[in-house]
C-alpha positions as CSV (number, residue, x, y, z in Angstrom):
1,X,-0.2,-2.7,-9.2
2,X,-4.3,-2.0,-9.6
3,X,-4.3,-3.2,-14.0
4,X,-7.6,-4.8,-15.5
5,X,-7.4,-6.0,-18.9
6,X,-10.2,-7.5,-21.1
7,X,-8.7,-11.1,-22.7
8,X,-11.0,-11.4,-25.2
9,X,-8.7,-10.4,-27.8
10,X,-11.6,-7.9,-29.3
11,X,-14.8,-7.3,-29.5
12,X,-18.4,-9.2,-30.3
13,X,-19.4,-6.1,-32.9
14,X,-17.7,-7.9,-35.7
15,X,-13.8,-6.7,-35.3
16,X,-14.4,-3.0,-34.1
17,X,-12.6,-1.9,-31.0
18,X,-14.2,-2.9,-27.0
19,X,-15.2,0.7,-25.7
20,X,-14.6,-0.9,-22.2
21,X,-11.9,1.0,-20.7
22,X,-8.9,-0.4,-19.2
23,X,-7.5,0.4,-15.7
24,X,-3.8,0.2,-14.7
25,X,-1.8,2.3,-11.9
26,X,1.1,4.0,-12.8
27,X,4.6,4.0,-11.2
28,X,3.6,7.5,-9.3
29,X,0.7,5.3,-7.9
30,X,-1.7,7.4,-10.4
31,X,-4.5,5.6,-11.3
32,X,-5.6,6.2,-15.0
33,X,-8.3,5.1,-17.3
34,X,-7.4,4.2,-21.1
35,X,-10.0,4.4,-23.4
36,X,-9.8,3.6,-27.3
37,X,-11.4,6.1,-29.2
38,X,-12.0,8.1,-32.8
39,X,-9.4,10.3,-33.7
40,X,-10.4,13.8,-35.1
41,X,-6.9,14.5,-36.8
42,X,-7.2,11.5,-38.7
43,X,-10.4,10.3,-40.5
44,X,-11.1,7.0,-39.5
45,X,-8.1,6.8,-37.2
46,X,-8.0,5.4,-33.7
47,X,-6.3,6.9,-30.7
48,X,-6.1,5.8,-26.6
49,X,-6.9,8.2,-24.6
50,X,-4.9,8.3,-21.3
51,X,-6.8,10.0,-18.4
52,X,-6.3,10.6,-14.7
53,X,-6.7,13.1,-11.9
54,X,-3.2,14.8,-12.9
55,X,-4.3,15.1,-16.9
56,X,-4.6,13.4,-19.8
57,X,-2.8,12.1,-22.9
58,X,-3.7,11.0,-26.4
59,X,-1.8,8.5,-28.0
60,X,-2.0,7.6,-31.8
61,X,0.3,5.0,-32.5
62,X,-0.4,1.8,-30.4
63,X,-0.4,-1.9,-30.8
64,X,-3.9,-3.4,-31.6
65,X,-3.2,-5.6,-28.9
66,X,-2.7,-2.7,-26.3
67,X,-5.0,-4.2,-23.7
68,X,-2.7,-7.2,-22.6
69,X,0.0,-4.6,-22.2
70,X,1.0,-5.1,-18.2
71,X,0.6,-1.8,-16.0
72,X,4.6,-0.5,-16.7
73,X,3.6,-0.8,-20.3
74,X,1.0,1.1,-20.8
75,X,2.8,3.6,-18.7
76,X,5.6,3.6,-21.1
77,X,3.0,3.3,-24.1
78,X,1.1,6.4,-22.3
79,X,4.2,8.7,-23.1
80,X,4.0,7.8,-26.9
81,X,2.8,10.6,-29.5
């Protein structure tokens, strides 16, 4: 499985979330792109956004240590509201 994950356990800018995305492939052999971003529903809230070829997802509750989840993981993580 395709996954790269950043080990640095966070970010130089003083504790705010790495903008880097992360790249895994899913059991379908999708590849997807997760991104960390702001979320509009919540003010000051975080989301990952899932995204592929076949869609997208947006997920709001997720570990703060979500980029050293393997591949089947963040798959699982992926279906997660």
């Amino acid at each position: 499985m395709l996954a790269a994950h950043d080990d640095s356990g966070g970010s130089p800018s003083g504790g705010l979330p790495s903008h880097d995305p992360v790249y895994f492939q899913a059991p379908d052999y999708t590849h997807w792109t997760v991104h960390e971003v702001h979320d509009p529903v919540t003010p000051g809230g975080r989301a990952l956004l899932f995204v592929s070829s076949a869609g997208f997802r947006r997920v709001r509750s997720f570990p703060t240590d979500w980029r050293r989840l393997s591949p089947a993981d963040l798959w699982k993580l992926s279906w997660q509201r």
